[in-house]
C-alpha positions in Angstrom: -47.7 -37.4 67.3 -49.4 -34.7 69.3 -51.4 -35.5 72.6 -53.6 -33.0 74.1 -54.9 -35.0 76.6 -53.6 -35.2 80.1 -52.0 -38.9 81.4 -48.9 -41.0 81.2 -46.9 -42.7 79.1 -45.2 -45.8 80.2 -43.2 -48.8 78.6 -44.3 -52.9 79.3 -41.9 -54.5 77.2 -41.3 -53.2 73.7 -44.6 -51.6 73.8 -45.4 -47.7 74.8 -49.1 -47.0 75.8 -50.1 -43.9 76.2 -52.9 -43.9 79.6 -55.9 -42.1 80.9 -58.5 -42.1 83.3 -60.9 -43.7 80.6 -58.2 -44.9 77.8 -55.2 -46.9 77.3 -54.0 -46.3 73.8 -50.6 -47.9 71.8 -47.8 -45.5 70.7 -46.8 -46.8 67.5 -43.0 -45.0 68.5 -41.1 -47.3 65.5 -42.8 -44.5 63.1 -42.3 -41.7 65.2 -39.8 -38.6 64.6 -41.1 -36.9 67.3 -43.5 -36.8 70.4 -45.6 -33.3 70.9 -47.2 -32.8 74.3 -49.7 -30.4 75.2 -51.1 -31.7 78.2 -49.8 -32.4 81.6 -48.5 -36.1 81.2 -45.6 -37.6 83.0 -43.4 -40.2 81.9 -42.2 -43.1 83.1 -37.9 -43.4 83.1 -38.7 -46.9 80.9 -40.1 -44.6 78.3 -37.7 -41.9 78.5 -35.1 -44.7 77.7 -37.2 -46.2 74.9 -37.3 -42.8 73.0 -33.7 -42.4 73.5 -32.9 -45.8 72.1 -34.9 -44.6 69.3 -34.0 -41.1 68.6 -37.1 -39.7 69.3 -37.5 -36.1 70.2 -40.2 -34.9 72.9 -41.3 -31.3 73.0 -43.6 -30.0 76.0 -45.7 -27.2 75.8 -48.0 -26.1 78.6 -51.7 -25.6 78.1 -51.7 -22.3 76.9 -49.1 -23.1 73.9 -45.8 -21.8 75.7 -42.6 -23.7 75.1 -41.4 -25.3 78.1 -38.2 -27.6 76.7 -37.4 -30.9 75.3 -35.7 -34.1 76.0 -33.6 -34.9 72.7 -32.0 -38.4 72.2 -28.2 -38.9 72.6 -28.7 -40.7 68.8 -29.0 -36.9 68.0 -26.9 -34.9 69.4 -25.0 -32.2 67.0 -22.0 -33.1 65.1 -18.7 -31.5 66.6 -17.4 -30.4 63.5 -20.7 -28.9 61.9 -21.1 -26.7 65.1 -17.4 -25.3 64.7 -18.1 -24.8 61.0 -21.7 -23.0 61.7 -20.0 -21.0 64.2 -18.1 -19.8 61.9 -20.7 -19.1 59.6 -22.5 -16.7 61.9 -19.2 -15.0 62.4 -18.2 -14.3 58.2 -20.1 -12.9 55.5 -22.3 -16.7 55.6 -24.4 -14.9 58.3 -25.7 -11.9 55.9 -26.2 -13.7 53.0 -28.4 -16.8 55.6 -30.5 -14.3 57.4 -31.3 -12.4 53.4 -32.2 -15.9 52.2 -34.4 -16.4 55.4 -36.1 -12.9 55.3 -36.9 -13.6 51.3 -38.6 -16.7 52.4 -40.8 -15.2 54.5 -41.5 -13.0 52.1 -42.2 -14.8 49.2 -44.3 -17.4 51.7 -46.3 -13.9 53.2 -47.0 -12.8 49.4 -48.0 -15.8 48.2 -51.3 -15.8 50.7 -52.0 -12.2 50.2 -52.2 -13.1 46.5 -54.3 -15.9 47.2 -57.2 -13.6 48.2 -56.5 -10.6 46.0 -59.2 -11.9 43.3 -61.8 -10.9 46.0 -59.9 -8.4 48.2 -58.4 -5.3 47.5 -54.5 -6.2 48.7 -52.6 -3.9 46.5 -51.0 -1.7 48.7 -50.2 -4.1 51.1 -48.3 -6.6 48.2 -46.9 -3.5 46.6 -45.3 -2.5 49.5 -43.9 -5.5 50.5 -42.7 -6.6 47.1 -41.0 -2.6 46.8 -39.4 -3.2 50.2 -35.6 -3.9 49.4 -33.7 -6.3 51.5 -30.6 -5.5 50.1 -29.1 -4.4 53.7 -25.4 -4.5 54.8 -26.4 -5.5 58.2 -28.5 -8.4 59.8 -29.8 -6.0 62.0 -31.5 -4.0 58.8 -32.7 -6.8 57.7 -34.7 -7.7 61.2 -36.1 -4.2 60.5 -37.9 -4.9 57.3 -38.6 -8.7 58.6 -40.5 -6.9 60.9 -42.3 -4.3 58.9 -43.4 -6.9 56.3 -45.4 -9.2 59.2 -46.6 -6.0 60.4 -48.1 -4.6 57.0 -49.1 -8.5 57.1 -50.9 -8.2 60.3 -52.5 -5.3 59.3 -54.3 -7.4 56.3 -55.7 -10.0 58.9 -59.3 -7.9 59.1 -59.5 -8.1 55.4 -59.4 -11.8 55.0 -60.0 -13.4 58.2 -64.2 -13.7 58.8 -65.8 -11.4 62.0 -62.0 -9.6 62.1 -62.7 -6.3 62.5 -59.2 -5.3 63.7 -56.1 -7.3 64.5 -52.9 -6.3 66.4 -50.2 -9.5 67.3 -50.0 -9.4 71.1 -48.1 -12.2 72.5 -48.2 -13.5 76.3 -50.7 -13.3 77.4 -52.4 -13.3 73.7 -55.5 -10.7 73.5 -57.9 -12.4 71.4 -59.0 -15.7 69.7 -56.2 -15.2 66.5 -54.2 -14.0 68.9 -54.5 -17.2 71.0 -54.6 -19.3 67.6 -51.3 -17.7 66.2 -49.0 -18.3 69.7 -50.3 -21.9 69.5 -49.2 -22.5 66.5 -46.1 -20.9 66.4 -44.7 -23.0 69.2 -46.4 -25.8 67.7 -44.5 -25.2 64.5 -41.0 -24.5 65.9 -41.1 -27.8 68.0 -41.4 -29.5 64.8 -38.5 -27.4 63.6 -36.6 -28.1 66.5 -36.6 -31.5 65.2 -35.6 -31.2 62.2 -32.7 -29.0 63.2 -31.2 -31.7 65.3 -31.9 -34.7 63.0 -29.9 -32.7 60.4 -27.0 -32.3 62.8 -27.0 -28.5 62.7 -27.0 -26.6 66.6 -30.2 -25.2 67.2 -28.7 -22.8 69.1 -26.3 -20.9 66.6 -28.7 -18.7 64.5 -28.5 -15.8 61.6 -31.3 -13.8 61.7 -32.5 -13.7 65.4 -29.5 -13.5 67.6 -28.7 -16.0 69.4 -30.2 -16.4 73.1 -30.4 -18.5 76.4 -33.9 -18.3 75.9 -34.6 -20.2 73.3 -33.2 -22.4 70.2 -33.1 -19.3 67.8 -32.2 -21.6 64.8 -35.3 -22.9 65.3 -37.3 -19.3 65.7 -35.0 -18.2 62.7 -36.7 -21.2 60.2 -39.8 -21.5 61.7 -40.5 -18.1 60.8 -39.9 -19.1 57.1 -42.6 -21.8 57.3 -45.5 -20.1 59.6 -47.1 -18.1 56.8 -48.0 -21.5 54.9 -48.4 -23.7 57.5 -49.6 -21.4 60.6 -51.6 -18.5 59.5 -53.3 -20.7 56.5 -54.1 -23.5 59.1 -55.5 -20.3 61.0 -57.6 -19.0 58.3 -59.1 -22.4 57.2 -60.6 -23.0 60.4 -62.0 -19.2 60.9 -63.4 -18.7 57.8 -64.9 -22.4 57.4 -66.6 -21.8 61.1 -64.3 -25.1 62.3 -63.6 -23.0 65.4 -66.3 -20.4 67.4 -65.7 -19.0 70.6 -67.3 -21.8 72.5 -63.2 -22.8 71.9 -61.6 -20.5 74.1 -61.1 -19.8 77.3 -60.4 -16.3 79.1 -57.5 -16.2 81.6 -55.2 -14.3 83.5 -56.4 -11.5 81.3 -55.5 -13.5 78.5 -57.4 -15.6 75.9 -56.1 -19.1 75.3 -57.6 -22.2 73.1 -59.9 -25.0 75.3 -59.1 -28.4 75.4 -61.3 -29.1 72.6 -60.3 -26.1 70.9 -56.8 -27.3 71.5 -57.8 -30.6 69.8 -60.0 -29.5 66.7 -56.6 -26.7 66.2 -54.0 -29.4 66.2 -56.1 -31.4 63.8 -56.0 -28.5 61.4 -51.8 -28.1 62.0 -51.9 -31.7 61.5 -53.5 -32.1 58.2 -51.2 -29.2 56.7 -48.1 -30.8 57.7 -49.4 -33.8 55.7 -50.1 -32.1 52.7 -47.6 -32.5 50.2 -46.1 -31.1 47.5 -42.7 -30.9 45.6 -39.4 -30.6 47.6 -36.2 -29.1 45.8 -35.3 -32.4 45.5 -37.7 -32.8 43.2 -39.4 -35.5 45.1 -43.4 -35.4 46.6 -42.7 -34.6 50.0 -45.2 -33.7 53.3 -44.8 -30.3 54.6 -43.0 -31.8 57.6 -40.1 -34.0 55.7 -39.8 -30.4 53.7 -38.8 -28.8 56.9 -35.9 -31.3 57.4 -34.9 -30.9 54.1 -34.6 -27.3 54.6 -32.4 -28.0 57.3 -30.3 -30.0 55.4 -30.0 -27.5 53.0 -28.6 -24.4 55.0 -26.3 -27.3 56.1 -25.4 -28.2 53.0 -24.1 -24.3 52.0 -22.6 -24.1 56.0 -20.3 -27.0 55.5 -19.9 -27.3 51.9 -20.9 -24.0 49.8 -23.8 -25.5 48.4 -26.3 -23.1 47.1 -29.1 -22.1 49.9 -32.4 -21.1 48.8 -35.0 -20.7 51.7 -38.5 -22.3 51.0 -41.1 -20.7 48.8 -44.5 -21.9 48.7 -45.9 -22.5 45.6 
């Protein structure tokens, strides 16, 4: 569940109700994995207990999309032994052959959208160069190299498919423009879902492969969200600019920086939303929603960490 409006949440009996100035609305926390917030809203310590009782993850994000931390049930907290043996992943030959797998699911995921438009855009180059780009590297820190020369040939493609895009650079905080705004919204959107995942799997989010690991952040979590932001971030992204769901009356300018509204925010988590319910075929075979398919792919780099089990990193189809 995401709220993007600002109030409390508080517990009166086995109930959570999320409150407002003008609404008082149920939580329906028994089919919740995880809470979102993207507003200023305070809990009460009844509630805080109530999601702990129920292993229920809340992520906070400030108004402008930045990640600001998480309070994560005791229910989940990671396994002893799988941390010892992902350790020890990171620091063998597990942590080459983790971060390839990682960088060839962004890649196939990045391909797969520039081929979606190819019919009616000339893409060529850009797919030729990134399918000719070989990730064969002895070192992780090669392959961050060509991770980040195939979003940037990526980027580069943004005026080609996105409608009004005339020219497109990434700039981060503060973001320079509307995609810009769109894309650093999503992105932390995306890796506090990932964030879940990673800790309902038992894995450490803080032992990563590709990205190194940092006090900054959970870079397991930046490591696999990456994998997933092609399908589920930048097609969210392009949906909504070149159906005209979004216009500029849905941003804001601040602190020389451009950041989504509160109705922006709203119509933009909608559109997250509704791709993480899609569904499609897991590698278990089975229909799965985007989101469950994140989970599973946590599973899965835990099943080759702790047991040699073949790891394939997602690819859209």
């Amino acid at each position: 569940m995401y709220i993007t409006k600002d109030g409390k949440i508080e517990r009166e009996g086995s109930t959570l109700y999320y409150i407002g100035e003008d609404f008082k609305q149920h939580l329906p926390a028994m089919n919740l994995k995880s809470l979102i917030i993207l507003a200023k809203v305070s809990l009460s310590s009844w509630a805080i207990d109530y999601f702990n009782k129920l292993g229920i993850s809340v992520h906070f994000l400030d108004q402008e999309g930045r990640y600001q931390g998480s309070l994560i049930s005791g229910k989940n907290m990671q396994i002893g032994d799988v941390t010892v043996e992902q350790a020890r992943a990171y620091d063998d030959s597990r942590r080459l052959i983790i971060a390839r797998e990682f960088v060839e699911g962004i890649r196939w995921n990045i391909l797969k959208n520039l081929k979606y438009y190819s019919d009616r855009i000339d893409l060529d180059t850009e797919i030729e160069q990134i399918m000719q780009m070989s990730l064969e590297d002895e070192s992780v820190e090669a392959l961050r190299g060509k991770e980040g020369n195939i979003w940037q040939i990526y980027y580069g493609t943004f005026s080609k498919f996105l409608k009004g895009v005339d020219h497109f650079e990434r700039t981060y905080y503060p973001p320079k423009d509307e995609i810009n705004a769109m894309i650093s919204y999503g992105n932390s959107i995306l890796y506090s879902i990932v964030l879940s995942s990673i800790v309902i799997s038992g894995l450490n989010p803080s032992i990563s492969f590709l990205h190194e690991p940092s006090n900054r952040s959970f870079s397991l979590a930046l490591d696999i969200s990456d994998i997933f932001k092609p399908t589920i971030v930048i097609s969210s992204i392009a949906k909504l600019v070149n159906k005209n769901m979004i216009n500029g009356n849905m941003f804001v300018s601040k602190d020389e920086g451009v950041y989504l509204s509160e109705i922006g925010r709203r119509e933009f988590v909608r559109a997250i939303r509704d791709k993480l319910e899609t569904t499609l075929q897991g590698k278990s075979g089975r229909t799965m929603t985007y989101e469950n398919i994140i989970t599973e792919e946590c599973y899965s780099l835990k099943n080759f960490i702790l047991n040699g089990q073949r790891y394939k990193s997602f690819r859209g189809i």
